[in-house]
C-alpha positions, 0 to 999 in steps of 0.5 A: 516356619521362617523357612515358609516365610521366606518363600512366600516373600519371595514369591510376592517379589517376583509377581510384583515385578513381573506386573511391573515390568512391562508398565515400565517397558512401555514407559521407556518405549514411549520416551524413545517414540518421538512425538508428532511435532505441532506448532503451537497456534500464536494468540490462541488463532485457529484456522485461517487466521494462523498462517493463512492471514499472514501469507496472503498480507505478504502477497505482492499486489495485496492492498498495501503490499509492495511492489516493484514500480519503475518509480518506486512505491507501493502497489495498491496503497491503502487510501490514507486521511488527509486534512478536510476529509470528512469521516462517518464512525458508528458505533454498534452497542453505543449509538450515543457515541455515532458522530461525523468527523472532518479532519482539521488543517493540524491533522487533529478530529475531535473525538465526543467525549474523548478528545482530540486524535491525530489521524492525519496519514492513518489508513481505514483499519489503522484509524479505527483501532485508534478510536477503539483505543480511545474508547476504551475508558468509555466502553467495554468492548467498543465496536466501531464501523467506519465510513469514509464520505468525502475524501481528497481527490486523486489529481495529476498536473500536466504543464509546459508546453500543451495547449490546456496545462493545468490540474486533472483529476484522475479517474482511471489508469492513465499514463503520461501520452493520455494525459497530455492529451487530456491537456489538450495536446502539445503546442508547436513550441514543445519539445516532446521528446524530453518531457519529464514526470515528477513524482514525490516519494516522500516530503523531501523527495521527488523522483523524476523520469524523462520519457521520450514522447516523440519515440513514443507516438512516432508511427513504426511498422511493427509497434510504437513505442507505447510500452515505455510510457508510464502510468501515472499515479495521484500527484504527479506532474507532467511537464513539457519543456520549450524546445531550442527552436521556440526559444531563440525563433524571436531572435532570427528571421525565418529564412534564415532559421530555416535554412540552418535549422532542421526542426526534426533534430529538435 
């Protein structure tokens, strides 16, 4: 009987381990099949606003995006507020909170309800996260639409020698010979072949460029000279210094000035 006993013990065992087996077979089959590799999608973002929106912000030429200037800067900068510029905000659950801001000398707006922002220097997108921010206290989920009514506008300041210096606005692509003639043109006294252009690239730093206006609009047989002139950009200033010759000509008579003296060297 003991002997019966054991063998059917025995038996159990190995069918128990026969259905085992493979089980734990394709256990170990599995560990040893690497897995598909997925990025995870960071902040839970899916289709285009996982790597799609991060590749095409670092874009050159995007709004905002650098880009290789012959004076430095940026390519496409997104307009930033400014004093007296004057601001529409909207909001899309909460139209008690709509009102028109303008953007005082200190750089400051007064906010309904909120209080005072500082907004000077910030972009569209970067002025309308801060007024959600600062309504967060007031609403749930503030939705706020932005509209910019009035705002500073873009100048270039051309001076020196040309017949109309003065303050322009700047409409479209200009460069640096079309604003001098927007200016009125050069007078006889100017030396068009040093004019410079100043440039501010920040508010302790101004880039200056010389351009040679002279090569520029000197007639050539093939092509002028107009693809070294630059393109402005808003606040730049133009200026077209006096030549040598203007500047001692009341000093010495004419005929003997001409005689020394060849205007073309100048």
């Amino acid at each position: 009987m003991k002997y019966l006993f054991k063998i059917l013990r025995f038996i159990a065992v190995a069918m128990l381990a026969f259905e085992c087996g493979p089980a734990a077979l394709a256990q170990g089959d599995a560990r040893q099949v690497p897995s598909e590799s997925k990025e995870p999608s960071p902040s839970g973002l899916t289709g285009a606003g996982v790597r799609g929106s991060v590749a095409t912000a670092a874009k050159p030429g995007e709004a905002d995006g650098l880009g290789n200037l012959s004076l430095g800067g940026q390519r496409h900068p997104l307009y930033r507020l400014q004093t007296s510029d004057m601001i529409d905000i909207s909001f899309t659950v909460a139209p008690e909170f709509n009102q028109e801001l303008i953007v005082q000398p200190d750089g400051y707006v007064m906010l309904k309800d909120a209080g005072m922002l500082q907004v000077q220097g910030l972009s569209l997108p970067e002025f309308t996260d801060a007024v959600q921010n600062a309504y967060r206290g007031y609403l749930h989920d503030p939705q706020v639409a932005v509209l910019l009514k009035d705002f500073a506008r873009p100048y270039f300041i051309v001076g020196g020698q040309v017949e109309h210096p003065g303050k322009f606005a700047l409409r479209s692509d200009t460069t640096v010979v079309e604003a001098v003639q927007i200016a009125g043109g050069l007078t006889p006294q100017s030396k068009c072949s040093q004019v410079v252009l100043f440039r501010r690239v920040s508010d302790d730093l101004v880039e200056t460029r010389l351009l040679n206006l002279k090569k520029m609009l000197k007639p050539h047989g093939k092509a002028s000279g107009l693809q070294e002139d630059a393109h402005l950009q808003p606040g730049d200033l133009v200026f077209v210094p006096q030549s040598t010759i203007s500047k001692i000509a009341p000093f010495i008579t004419r005929p003997s000035m001409s005689m020394y003296v060849n205007p073309t060297q100048f």
